[in-house]
VOBA-1610 file (N, C-alpha, C; in pm, whole numbers, padded with zeros to 5 digits, always signed):
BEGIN
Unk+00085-00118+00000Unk+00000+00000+00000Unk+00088+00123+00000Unk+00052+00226-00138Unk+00156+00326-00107Unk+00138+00433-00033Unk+00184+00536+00038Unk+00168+00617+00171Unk+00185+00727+00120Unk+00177+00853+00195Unk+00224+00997+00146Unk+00362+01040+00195Unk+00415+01110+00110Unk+00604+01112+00109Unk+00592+01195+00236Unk+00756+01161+00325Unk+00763+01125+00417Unk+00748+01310+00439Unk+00716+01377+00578Unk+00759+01513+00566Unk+00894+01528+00602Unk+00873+01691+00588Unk+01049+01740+00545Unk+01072+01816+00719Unk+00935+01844+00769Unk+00967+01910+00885Unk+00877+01785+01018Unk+00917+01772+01154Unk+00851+01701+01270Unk+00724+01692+01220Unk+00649+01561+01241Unk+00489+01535+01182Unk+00433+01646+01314Unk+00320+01666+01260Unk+00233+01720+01326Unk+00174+01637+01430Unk+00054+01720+01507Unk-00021+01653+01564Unk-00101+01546+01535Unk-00155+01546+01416Unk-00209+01494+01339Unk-00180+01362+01249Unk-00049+01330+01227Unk+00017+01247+01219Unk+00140+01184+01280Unk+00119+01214+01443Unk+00222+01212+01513Unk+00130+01182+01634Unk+00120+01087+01710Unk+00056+01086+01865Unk+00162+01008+01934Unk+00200+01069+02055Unk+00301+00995+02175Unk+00197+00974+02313Unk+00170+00845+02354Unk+00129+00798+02456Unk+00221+00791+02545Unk+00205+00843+02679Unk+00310+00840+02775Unk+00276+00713+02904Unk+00388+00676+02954Unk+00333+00548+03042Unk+00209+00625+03153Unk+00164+00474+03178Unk+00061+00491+03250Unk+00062+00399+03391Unk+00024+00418+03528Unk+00036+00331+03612Unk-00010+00204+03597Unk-00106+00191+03510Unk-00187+00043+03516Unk-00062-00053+03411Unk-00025-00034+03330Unk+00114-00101+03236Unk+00202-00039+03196Unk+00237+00060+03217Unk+00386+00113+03216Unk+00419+00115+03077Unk+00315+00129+02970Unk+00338+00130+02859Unk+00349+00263+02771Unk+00393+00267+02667Unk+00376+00417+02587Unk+00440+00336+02492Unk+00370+00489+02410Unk+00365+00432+02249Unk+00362+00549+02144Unk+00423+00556+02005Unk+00417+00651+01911Unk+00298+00630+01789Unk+00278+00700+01724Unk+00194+00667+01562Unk+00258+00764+01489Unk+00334+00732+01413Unk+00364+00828+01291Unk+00307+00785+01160Unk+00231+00836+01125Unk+00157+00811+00968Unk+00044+00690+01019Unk+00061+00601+00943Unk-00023+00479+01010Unk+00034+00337+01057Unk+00175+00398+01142Unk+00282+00275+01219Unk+00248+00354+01331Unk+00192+00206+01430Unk+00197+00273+01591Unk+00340+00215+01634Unk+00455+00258+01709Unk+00520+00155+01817Unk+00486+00137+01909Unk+00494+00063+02005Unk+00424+00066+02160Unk+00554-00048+02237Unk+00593+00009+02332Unk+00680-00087+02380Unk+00631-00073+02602Unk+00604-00159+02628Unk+00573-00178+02759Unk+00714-00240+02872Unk+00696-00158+02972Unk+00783-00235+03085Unk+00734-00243+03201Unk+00752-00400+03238Unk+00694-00411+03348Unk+00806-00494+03423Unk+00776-00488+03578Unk+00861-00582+03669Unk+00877-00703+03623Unk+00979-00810+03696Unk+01015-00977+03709Unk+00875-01018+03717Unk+00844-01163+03663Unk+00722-01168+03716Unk+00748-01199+03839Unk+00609-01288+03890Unk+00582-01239+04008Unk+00562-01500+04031Unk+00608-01478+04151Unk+00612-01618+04123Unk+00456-01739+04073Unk+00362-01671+04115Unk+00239-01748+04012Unk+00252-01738+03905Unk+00310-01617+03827Unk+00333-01595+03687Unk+00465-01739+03636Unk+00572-01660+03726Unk+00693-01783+03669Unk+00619-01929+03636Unk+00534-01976+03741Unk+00457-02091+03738Unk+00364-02120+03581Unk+00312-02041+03572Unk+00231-02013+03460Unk+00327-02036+03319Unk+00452-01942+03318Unk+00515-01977+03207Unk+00585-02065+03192Unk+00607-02155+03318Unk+00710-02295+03323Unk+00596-02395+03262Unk+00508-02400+03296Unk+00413-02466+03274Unk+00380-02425+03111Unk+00362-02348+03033Unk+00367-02313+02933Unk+00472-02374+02845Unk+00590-02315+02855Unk+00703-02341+02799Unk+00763-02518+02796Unk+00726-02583+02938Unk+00772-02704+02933Unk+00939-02707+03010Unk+00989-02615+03031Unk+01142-02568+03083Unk+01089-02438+03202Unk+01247-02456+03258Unk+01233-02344+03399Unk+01273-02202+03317Unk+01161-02099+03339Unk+01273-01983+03275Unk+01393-01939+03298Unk+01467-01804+03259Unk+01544-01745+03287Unk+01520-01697+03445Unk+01622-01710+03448Unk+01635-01643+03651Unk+01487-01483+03636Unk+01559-01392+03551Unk+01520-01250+03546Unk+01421-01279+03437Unk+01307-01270+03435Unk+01195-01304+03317Unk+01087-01163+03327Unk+01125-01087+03214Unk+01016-00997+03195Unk+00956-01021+03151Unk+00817-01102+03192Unk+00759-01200+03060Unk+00598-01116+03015Unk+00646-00956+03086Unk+00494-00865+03081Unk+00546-00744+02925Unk+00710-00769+02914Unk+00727-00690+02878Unk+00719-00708+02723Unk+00652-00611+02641Unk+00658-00590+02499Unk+00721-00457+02405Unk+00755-00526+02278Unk+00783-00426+02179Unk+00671-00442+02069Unk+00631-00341+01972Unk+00522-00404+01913Unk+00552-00297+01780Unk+00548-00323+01691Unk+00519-00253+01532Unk+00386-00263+01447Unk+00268-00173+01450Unk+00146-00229+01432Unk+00102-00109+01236Unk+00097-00184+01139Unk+00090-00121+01086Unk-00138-00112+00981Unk-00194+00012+01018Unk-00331+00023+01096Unk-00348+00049+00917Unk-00462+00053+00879Unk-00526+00122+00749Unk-00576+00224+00762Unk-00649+00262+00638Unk-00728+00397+00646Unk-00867+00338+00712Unk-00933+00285+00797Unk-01082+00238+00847Unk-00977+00283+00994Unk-00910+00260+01051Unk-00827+00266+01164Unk-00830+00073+01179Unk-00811-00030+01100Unk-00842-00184+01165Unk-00655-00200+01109Unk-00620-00310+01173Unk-00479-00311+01219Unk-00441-00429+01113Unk-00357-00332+00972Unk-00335-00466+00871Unk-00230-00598+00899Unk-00077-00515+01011Unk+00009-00606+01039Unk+00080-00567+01159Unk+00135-00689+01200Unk+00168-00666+01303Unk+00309-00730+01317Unk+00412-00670+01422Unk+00530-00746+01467Unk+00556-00722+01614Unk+00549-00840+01725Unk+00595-00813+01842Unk+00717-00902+01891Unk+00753-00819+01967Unk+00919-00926+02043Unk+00805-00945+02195Unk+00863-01056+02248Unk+00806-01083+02379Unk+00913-01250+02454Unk+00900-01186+02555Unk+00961-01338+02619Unk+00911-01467+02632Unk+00776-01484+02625Unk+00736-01622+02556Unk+00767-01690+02464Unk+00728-01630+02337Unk+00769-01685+02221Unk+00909-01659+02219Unk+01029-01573+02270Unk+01144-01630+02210Unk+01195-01729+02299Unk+01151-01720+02417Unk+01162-01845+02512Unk+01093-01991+02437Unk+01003-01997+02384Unk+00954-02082+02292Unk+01023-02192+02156Unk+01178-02074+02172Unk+01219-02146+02043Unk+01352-02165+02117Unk+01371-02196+02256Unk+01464-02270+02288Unk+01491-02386+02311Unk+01561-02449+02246Unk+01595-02623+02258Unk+01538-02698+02349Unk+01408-02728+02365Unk+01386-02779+02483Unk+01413-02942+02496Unk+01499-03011+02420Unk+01525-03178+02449Unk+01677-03165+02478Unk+01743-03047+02492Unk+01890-03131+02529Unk+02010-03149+02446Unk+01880-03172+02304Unk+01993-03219+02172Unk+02087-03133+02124Unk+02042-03026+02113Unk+02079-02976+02073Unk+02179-02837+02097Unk+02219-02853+02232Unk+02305-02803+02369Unk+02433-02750+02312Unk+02445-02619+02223Unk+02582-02614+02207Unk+02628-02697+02144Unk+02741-02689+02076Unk+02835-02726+01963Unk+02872-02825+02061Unk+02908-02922+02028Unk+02951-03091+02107Unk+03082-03052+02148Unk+03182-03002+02067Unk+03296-02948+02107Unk+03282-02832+02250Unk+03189-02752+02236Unk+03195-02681+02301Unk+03149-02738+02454Unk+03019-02781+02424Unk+02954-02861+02513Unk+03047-02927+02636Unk+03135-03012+02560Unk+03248-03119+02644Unk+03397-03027+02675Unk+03396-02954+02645Unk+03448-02834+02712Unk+03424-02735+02795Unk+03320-02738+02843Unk+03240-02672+02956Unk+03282-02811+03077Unk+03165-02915+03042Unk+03190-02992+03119Unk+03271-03044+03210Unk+03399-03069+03107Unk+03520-03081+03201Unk+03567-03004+03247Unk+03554-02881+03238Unk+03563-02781+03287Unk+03492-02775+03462Unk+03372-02799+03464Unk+03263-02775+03546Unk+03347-02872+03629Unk+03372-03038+03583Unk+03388-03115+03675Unk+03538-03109+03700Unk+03586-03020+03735Unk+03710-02990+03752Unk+03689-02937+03913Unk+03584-02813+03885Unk+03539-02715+03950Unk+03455-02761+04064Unk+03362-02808+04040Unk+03245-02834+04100Unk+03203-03008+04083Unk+03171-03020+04199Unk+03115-03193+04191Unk+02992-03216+04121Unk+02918-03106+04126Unk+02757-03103+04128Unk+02765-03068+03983Unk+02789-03119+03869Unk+02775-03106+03752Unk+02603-03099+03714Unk+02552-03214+03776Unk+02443-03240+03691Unk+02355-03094+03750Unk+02394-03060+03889Unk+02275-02971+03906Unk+02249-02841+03841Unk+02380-02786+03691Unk+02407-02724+03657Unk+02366-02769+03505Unk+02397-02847+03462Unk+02309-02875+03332Unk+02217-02954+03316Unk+02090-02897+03237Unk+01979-02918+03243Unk+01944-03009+03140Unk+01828-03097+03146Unk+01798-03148+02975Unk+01705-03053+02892Unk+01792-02930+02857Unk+01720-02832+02781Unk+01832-02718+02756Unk+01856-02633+02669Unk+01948-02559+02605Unk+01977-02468+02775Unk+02027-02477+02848Unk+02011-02364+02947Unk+02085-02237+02949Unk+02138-02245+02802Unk+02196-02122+02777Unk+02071-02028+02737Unk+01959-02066+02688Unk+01838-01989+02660Unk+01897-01926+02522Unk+01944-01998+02444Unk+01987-01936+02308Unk+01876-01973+02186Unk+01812-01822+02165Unk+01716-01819+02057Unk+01710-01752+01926Unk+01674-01779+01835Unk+01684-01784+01684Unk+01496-01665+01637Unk+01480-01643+01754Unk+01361-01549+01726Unk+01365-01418+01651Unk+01285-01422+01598Unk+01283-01303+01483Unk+01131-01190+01502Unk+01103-01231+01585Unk+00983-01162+01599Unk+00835-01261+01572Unk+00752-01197+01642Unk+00581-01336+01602Unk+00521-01198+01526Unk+00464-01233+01381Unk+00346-01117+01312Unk+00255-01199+01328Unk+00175-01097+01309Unk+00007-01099+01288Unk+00004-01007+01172Unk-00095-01125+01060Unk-00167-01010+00947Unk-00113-01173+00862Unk-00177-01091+00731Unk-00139-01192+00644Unk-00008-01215+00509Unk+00047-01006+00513Unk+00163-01084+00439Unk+00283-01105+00529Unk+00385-01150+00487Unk+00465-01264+00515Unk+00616-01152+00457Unk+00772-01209+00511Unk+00832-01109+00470Unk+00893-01248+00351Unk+00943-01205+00241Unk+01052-01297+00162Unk+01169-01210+00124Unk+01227-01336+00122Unk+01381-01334+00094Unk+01398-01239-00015Unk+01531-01109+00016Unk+01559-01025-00070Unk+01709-00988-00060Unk+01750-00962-00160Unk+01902-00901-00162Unk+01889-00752-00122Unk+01837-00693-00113Unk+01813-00528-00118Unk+01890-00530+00073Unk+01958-00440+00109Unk+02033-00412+00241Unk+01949-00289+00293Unk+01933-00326+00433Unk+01884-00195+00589Unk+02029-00066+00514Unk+01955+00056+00469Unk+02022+00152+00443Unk+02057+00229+00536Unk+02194+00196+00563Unk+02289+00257+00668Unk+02287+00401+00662Unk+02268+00447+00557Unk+02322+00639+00559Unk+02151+00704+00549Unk+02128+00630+00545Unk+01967+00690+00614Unk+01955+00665+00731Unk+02027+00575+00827Unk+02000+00601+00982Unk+02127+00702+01003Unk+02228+00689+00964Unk+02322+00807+00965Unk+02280+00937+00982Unk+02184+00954+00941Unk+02141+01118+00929Unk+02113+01156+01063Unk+02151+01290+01034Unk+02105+01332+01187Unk+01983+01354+01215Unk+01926+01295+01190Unk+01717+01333+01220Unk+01709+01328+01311Unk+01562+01399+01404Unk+01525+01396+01505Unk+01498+01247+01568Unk+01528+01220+01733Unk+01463+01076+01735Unk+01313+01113+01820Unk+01228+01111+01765Unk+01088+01098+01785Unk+01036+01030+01935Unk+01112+00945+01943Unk+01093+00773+02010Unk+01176+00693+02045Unk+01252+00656+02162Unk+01326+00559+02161Unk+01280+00495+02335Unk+01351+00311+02330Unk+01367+00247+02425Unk+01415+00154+02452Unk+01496+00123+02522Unk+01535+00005+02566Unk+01476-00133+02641Unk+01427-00227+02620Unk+01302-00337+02657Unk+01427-00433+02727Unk+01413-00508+02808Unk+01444-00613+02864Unk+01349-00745+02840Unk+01383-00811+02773Unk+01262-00972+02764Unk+01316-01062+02870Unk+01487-01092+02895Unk+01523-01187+03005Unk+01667-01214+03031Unk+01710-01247+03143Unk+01859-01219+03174Unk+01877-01349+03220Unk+01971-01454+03241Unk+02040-01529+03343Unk+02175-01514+03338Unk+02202-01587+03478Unk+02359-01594+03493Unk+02415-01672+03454Unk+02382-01794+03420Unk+02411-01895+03373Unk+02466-02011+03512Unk+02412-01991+03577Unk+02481-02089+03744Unk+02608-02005+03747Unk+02638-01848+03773Unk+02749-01748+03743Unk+02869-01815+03714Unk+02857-01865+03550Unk+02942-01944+03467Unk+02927-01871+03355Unk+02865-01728+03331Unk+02857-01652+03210Unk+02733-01538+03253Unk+02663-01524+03138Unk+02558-01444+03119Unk+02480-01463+02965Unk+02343-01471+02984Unk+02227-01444+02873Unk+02165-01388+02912Unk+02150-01299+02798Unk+02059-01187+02764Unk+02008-01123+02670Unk+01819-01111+02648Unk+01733-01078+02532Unk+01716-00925+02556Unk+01703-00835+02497Unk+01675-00707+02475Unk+01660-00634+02357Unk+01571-00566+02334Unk+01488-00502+02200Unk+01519-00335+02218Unk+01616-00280+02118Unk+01577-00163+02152Unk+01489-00126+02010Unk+01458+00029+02033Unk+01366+00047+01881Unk+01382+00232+01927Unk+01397+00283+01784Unk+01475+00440+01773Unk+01348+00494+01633Unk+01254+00523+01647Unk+01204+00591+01541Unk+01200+00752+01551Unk+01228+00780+01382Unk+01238+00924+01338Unk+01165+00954+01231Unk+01168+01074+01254Unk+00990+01087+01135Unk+00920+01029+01018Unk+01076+00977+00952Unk+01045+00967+00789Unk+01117+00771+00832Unk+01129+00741+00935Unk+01156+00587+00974Unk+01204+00526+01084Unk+01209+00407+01093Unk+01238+00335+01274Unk+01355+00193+01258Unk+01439+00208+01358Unk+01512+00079+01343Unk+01488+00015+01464Unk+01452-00095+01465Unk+01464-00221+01579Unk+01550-00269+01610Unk+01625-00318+01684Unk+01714-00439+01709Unk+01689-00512+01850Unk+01658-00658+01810Unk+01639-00760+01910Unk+01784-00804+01930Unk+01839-00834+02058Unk+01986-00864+02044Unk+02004-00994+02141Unk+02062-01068+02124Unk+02070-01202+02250Unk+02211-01213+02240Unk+02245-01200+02342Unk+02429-01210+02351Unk+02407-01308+02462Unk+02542-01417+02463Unk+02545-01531+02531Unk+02683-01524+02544Unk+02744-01521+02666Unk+02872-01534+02757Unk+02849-01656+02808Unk+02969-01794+02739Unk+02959-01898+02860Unk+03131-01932+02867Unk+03122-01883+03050Unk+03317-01858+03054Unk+03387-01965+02988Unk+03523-01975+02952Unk+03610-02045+02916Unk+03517-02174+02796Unk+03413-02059+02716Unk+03358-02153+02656Unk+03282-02147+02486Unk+03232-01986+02525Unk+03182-01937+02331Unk+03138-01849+02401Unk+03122-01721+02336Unk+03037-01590+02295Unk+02976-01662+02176Unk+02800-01567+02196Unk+02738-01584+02114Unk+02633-01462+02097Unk+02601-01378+01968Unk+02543-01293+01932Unk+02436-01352+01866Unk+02300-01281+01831Unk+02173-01329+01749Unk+02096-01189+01726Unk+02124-01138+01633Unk+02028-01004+01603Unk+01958-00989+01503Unk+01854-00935+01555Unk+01710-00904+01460Unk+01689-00733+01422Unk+01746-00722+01329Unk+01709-00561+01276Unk+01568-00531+01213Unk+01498-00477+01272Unk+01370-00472+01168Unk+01378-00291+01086Unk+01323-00269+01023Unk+01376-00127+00963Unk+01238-00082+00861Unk+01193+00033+00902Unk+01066+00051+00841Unk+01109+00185+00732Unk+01045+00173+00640Unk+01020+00285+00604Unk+00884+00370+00594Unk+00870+00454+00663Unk+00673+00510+00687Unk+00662+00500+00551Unk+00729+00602+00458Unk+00642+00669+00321Unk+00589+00564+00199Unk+00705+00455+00215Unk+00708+00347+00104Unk+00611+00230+00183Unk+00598+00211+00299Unk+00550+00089+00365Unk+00596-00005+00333Unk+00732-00004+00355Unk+00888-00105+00347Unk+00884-00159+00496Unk+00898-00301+00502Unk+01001-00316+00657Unk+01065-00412+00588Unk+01205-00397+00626Unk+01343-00497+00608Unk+01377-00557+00735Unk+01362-00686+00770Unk+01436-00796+00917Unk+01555-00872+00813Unk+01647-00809+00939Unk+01788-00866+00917Unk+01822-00946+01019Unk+01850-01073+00976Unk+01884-01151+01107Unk+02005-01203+01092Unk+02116-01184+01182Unk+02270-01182+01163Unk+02294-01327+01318Unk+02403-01432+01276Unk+02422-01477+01392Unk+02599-01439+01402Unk+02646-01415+01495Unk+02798-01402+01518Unk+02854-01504+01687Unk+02935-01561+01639Unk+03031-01639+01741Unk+03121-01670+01739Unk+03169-01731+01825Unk+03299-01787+01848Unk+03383-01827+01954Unk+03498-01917+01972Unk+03503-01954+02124Unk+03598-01834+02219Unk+03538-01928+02298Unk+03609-01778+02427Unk+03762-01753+02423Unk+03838-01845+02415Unk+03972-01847+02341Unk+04007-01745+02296Unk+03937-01807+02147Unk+03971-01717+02060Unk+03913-01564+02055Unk+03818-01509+02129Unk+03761-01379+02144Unk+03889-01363+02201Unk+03930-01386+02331Unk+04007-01329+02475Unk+04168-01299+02392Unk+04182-01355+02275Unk+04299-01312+02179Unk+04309-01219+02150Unk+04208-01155+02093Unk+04172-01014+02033Unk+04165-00921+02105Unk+04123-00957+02260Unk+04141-00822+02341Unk+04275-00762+02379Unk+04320-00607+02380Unk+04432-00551+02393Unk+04487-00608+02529Unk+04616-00672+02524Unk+04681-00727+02686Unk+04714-00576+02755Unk+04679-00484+02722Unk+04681-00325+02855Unk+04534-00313+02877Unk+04434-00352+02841Unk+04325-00307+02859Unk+04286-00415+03003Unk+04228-00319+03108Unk+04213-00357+03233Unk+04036-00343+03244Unk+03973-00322+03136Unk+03809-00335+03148Unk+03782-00426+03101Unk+03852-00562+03060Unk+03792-00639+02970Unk+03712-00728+03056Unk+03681-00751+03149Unk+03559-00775+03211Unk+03466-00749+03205Unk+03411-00550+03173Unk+03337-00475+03181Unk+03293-00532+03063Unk+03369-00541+02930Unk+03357-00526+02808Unk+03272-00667+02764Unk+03291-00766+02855Unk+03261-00926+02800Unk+03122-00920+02852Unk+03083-00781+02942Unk+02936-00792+03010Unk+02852-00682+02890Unk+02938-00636+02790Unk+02854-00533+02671Unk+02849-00592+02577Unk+02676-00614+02573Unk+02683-00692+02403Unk+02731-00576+02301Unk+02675-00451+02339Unk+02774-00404+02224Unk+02892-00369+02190Unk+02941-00379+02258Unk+03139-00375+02236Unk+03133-00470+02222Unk+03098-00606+02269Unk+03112-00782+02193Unk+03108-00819+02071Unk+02980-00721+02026Unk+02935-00739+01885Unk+03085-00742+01786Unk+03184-00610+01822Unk+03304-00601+01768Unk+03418-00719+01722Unk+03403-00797+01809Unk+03495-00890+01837Unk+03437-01054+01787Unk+03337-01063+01726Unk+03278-01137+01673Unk+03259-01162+01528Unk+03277-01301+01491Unk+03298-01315+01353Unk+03175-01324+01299Unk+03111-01292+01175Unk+02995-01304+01116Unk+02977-01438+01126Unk+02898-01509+01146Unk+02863-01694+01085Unk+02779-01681+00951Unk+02655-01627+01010Unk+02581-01584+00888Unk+02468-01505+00882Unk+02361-01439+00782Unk+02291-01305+00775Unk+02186-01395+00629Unk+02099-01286+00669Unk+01953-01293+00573Unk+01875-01206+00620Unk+01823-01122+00441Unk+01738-01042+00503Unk+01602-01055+00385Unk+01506-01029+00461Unk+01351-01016+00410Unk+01304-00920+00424Unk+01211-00928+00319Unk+01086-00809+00249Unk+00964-00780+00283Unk+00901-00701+00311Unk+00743-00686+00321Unk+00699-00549+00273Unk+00620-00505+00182Unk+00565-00369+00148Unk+00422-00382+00180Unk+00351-00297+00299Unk+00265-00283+00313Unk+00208-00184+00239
//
């Protein structure tokens, strides 16, 4: 569906509404043209909840489970009825974690933890689970609506987020954290930056497991209002801890700090592999 070209000056009132949080869900939200964002934050759950999603999921969650919290991309028609939709949430990417075991990390890697662990600690088993317990997910987002994105060569245009435009909108979401039995760190988080004439997403899952792999998983989603373009880029990057801890400078005395920032990690990480898809609303 084609849209009206993007403006040259801040949308108006009129094509511009900002919802500010509210006590009952802690949510707020933008509409520029006819894209709402809405991203919600709410507390850990609450332990009937944890119950609820263990029971759901089939596995114990993450220690830290924001499982209230959402990001959402809703793109509405001219009637105001809601043609498509994209949300990040901690269910569903909790949903697409390994839940038999099998599939636990690279076998190499796997049996390198281990002996590791049982070096360390007697209590091996109470530390690995029969289920991925790194919580490493391949989620790309759940839509609603009926088109679908396909496979395209066309690239998220870098020098259009380059610009210095106003940012309209931005936030940082938490979906879920563990420590890993403090043998590393995982962690899901969505940020999303929209500016008048467009919005970038990124879902990010970075996985620290010590003396064992870094692991990156990112979801770029990238709209364009005027064209009713969105581009999802989904990139995976890794590699073993080894070989990261090579690359860091031997004077640098933060590299602790640094192994706890997915984005300075991102740096130090080799591409594995990338794909990106289409949708014109």
């Amino acid at each position: 569906m084609s849209m009206p070209p993007p403006p040259t000056t801040l949308p108006t009132p009129q094509s511009m509404a900002t919802v500010m949080p509210t006590a009952v869900d802690a949510g707020k939200s933008i509409t520029v043209s006819s894209f709402k964002i809405t991203t919600r934050k709410l507390p850990i759950l609450n332990a009937q909840e944890i119950d609820a999603m263990t029971e759901k999921l089939g596995i114990a969650p993450p220690e830290m489970i924001f499982g209230n919290n959402v990001v959402s991309i809703e793109k509405f028609g001219g009637g105001g009825e809601e043609e498509w939709k994209i949300e990040f949430n901690a269910l569903d990417a909790l949903d697409l974690v390994d839940k038999t075991g099998s599939d636990m990390l690279k076998v190499a890697y796997s049996a390198a933890w281990q002996k590791q662990r049982e070096r360390m600690h007697e209590g091996i088993k109470e530390v690995v689970k029969p289920f991925d317990w790194t919580y490493s997910t391949n989620y790309q987002g759940t839509i609603s609506g009926t088109k679908q994105f396909t496979p395209t060569t066309e690239q998220i245009p870098l020098d259009k987020l380059r610009r210095q435009d106003p940012i309209l909108f931005f936030d940082d979401v938490m979906l879920y954290e563990d420590e890993l039995a403090d043998n590393g760190m995982s962690i899901l988080s969505v940020k999303v930056r929209v500016m008048p004439a467009r919005l970038l997403l990124l879902a990010r899952f970075y996985m620290r497991l010590d003396d064992v792999v870094f692991r990156i998983r990112d979801t770029r989603i990238f709209v364009e209002f005027a064209e009713g373009v969105v581009l999802r880029e989904y990139q995976e990057k890794e590699d073993s801890y080894d070989n990261v801890k090579k690359k860091f400078p031997p004077y640098r005395d933060d590299i602790p700090a640094i192994m706890r920032d997915p984005n300075q990690m991102a740096e130090y990480l080799p591409l594995k592999s990338v794909k990106v898809e289409k949708l014109v609303l």
